[in-house]
N, C-alpha and C positions, 0 to 999 in steps of 0.2 A: 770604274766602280767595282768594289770588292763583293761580291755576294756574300749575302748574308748566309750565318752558317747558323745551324739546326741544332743549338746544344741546351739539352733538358735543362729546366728551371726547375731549382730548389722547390720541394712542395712549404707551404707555408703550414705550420703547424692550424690547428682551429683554438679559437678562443675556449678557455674554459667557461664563454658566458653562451655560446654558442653551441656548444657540446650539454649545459644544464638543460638549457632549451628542446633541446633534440628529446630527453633523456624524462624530462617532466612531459611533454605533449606526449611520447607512448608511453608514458605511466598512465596516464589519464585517457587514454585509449583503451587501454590493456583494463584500467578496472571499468569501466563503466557497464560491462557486460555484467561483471561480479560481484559488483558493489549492491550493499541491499538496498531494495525502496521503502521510502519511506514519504508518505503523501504529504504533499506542505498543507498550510491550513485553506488557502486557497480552494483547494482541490477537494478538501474535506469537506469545506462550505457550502463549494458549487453540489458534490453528494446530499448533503441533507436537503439542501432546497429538492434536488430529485426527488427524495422517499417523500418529503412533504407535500410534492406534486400528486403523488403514486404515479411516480412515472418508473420506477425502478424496472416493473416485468416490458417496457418498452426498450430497455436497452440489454440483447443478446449477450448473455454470459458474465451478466454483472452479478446477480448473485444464484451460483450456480451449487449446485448436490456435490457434499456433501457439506452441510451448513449448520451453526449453532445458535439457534434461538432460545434466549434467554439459557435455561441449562439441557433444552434439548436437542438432540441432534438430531436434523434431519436428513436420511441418507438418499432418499427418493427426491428425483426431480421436480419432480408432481408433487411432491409436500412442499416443497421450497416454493413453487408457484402459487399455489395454493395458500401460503402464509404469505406471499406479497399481495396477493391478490383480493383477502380478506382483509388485510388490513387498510389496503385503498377505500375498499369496501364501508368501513369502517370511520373513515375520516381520519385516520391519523395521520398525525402530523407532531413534530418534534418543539414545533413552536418557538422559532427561534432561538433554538439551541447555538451557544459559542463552545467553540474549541477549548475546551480547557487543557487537554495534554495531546501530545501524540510522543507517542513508546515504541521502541521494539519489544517484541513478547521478553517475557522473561518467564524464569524457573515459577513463579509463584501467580502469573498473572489468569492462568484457569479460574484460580478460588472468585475471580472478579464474578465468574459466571457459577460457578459452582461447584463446591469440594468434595467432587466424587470422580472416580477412579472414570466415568467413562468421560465424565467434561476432560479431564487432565489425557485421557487414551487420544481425546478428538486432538485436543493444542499438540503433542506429540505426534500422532499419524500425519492430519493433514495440513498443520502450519509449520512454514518453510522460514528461511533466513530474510525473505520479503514480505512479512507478516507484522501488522504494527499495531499495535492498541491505541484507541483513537478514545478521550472521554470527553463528552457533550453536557455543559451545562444548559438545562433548562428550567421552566419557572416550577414544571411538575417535576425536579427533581433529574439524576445523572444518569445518560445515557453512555452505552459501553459500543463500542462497536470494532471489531476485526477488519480490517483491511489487507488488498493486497497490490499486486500490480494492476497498472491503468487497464482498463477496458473501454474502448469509445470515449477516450477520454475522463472517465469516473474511475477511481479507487475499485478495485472489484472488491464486492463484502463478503465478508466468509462468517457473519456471527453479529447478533444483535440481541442487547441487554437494555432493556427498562424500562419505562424511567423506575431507578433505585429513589428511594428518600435517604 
């Protein structure tokens, strides 16, 4: 019997459908860190049920300082808790509000809240590329609200407007 001899094999080139593959699964690695959030409607819905609860100051760092209610900003933590916490107080409730839009911020979308130099200083300072306008039909009329990345699973809120007529 001859022995077998030990001579290197031709490498096989890789398919170009094998190489796309490679090539889209770390593209889609590589952004998902980068890529902005943006909350499905899902997520927005499971939210309002939340505030409609007043369960909002039950979940840590959901909506945290510094924050814009209606056209005010509040920079104090203690005022943010303090406006969840009156408003439970209060009964409100959004009343079955549906999703009418979800946006990323844009150049113009302050004026939603208010056309003055410090609403438009706040959407510049503290809202980022994962920052989304969210607007809520309800029977009293449209509600505005700021979202950002999940917290405990909810949208964290960074700003609430309304109800507008």
């Amino acid at each position: 019997m001859k022995a077998m001899e030990n001579k290197p094999r031709a490498a096989r080139p890789l398919g170009a459908g094998f190489l796309a593959l490679c090539l889209a699964a770390l593209g889609s690695l590589c952004s998902c860190a980068t890529s902005p959030y943006v909350p499905s409607e899902r997520k927005v819905e499971k939210l309002v049920s939340l505030i409609d609860s007043g369960g909002v100051g039950t979940v840590k760092g959901l909506a945290q300082a510094p924050f814009l209610l209606d056209g005010e900003i509040l920079l104090r933590q203690a005022d943010v808790d303090a406006a969840w916490a009156n408003l439970k107080a209060s009964g409100f409730s959004m009343g079955k509000a549906k999703t009418a839009s979800i946006d990323r911020i844009g150049e113009g979308s302050y004026k939603l809240f208010a056309d003055t130099m410090e609403v438009r200083s706040f959407f510049k300072k503290y809202l980022d590329k994962d920052s989304s306008l969210v607007a809520l039909d309800a029977a009293e009329g449209k509600y505005y609200l700021i979202l950002n990345r999940k917290v405990s699973g909810y949208p964290r809120i960074q700003g609430l407007k309304g109800p507008v007529k």
